[in-house]
N, C-alpha and C positions, 0 to 999 in steps of 0.2 A: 393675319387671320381675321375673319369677318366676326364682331362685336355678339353681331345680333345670334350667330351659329353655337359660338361660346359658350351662350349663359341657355340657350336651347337645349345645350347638351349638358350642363350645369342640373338646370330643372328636371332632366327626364332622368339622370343620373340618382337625384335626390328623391324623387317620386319614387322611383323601382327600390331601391337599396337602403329606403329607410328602417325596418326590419335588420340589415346586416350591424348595425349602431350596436344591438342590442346582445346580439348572438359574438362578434367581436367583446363587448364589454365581460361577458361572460367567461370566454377563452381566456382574456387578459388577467381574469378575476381569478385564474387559478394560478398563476406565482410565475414562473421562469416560463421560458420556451418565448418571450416577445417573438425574438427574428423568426420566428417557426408560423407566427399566426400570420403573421406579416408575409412574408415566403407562401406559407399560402393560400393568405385573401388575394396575392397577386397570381398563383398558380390556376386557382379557381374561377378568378375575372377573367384571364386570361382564355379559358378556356369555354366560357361563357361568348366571351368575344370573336375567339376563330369560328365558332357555329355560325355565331348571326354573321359576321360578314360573310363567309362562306354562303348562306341559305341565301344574303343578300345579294350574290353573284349568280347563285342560280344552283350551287352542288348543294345536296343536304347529305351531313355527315350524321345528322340522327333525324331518323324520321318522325315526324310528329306526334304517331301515335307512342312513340317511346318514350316523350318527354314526362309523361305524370308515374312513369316508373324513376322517374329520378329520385319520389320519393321515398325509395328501398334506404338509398343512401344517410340522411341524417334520420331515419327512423332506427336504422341496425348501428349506427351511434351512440343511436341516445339507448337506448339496448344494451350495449355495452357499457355505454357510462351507467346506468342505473344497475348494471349488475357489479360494478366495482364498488357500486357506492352500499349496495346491499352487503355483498362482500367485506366491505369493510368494518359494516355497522355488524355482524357478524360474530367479525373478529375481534370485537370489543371496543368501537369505537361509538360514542356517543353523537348526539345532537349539538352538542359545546365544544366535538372535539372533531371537525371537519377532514374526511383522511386527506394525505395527500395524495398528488397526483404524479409524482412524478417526473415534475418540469412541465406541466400542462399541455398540451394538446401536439401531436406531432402535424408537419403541417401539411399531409398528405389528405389527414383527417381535416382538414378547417379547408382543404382546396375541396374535397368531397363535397362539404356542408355548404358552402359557397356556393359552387355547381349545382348541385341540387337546388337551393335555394332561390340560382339564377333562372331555373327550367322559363320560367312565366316571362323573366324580361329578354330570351331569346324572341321569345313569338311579337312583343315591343319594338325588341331594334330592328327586328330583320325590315318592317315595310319604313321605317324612319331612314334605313343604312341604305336600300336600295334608291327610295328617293332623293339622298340628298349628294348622290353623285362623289365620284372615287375621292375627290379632293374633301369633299362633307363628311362622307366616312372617317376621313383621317384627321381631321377635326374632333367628331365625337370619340374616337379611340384614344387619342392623345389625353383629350380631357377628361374623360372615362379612368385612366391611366393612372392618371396626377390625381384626381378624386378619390380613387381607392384610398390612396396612404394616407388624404385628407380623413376618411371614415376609420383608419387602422389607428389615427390623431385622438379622434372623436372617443370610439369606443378604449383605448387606454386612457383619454382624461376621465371618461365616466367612471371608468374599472377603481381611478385612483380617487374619489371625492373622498373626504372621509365615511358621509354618512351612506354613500353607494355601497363603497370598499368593504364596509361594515356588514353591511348586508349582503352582499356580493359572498365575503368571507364564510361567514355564519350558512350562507343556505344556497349559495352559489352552485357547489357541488351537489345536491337536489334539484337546483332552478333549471340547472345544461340539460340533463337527459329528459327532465320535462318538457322544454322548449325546443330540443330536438325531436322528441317523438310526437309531440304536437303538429310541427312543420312537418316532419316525415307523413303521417296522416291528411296532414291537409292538402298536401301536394298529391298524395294517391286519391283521396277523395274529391276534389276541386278538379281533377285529368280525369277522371273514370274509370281508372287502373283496377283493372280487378269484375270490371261493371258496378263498380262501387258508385 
């Protein structure tokens, strides 16, 4: 494999998906379910990946203007997570006494958040995937690939620091459905979803 194709796909990987560090750290930050987050930050990329090569060959399996509705998706998450966490505090649960969740995130929901997420770096790869010819594409996919788990690395080292995990603990369960309905908005607002 060519040196210089590599670490192109290295940087463009790390430039798009510096944001998923943080929303991974999060997932991880709520106790069990690892192989789940995992299962699907790779369900997510993955599917993030069949578009752009696809759109890179020439089929679109979503049409452009569909893409800033992706952010339905981590906005009706964090919706849900703010209403368990409502729910919880409710049902007698304080600010010191963070509910659980259950085994943390199932990973159908972290492949959603992911996909959504990815809307903006489909519209990145597809004229990169197209230019760099069938054998280049399979270059950035591979390493694309292997990079995810690298990031699934990342955000469970951060989840575990102490003074993260601390904080992660304490107010993590508030931080998710913010940071999800944040991203869910900016994705509909930032596409025009709505004439927004």
């Amino acid at each position: 494999m060519n040196a210089g194709i590599i670490g192109q796909a290295a940087g463009l990987f790390a430039v798009t998906n510096i944001d998923d560090i943080v929303i991974l750290a999060l997932f991880f930050a709520q106790g069990a379910g690892h192989l789940r987050i995992v299962l699907g930050q790779y369900i997510g990329f993955a599917g993030i990946l069949v578009v752009a090569v696809a759109a890179a060959f020439g089929a679109t399996f979503l049409p452009e203007p569909a893409v800033p509705y992706l952010g339905l998706l981590p906005l009706a998450l964090g919706l849900k997570a703010a209403w368990q966490v409502w729910r919880d505090r409710a049902d007698g649960g304080g600010d010191d006494d963070p509910p659980a969740r259950g085994g943390g995130p199932k990973a159908l929901e972290v492949a959603a958040v992911t996909f959504a997420n990815g809307g903006d770096n489909i519209g990145v790869y597809v004229p990169v995937f197209a230019t760099s010819g069938t054998s280049g594409m399979t270059v950035y996919v591979v390493v694309f690939l292997i990079l995810v788990a690298v990031w699934c690395l990342a955000g469970r080292f951060f989840a575990t620091r102490p003074l993260i995990a601390g904080a992660l603990s304490r107010w993590g369960h508030i931080l998710l459905p913010l940071v999800l309905i944040g991203l869910g908005v900016v994705i509909l607002v930032e596409g025009g979803a709505f004439g927004l």
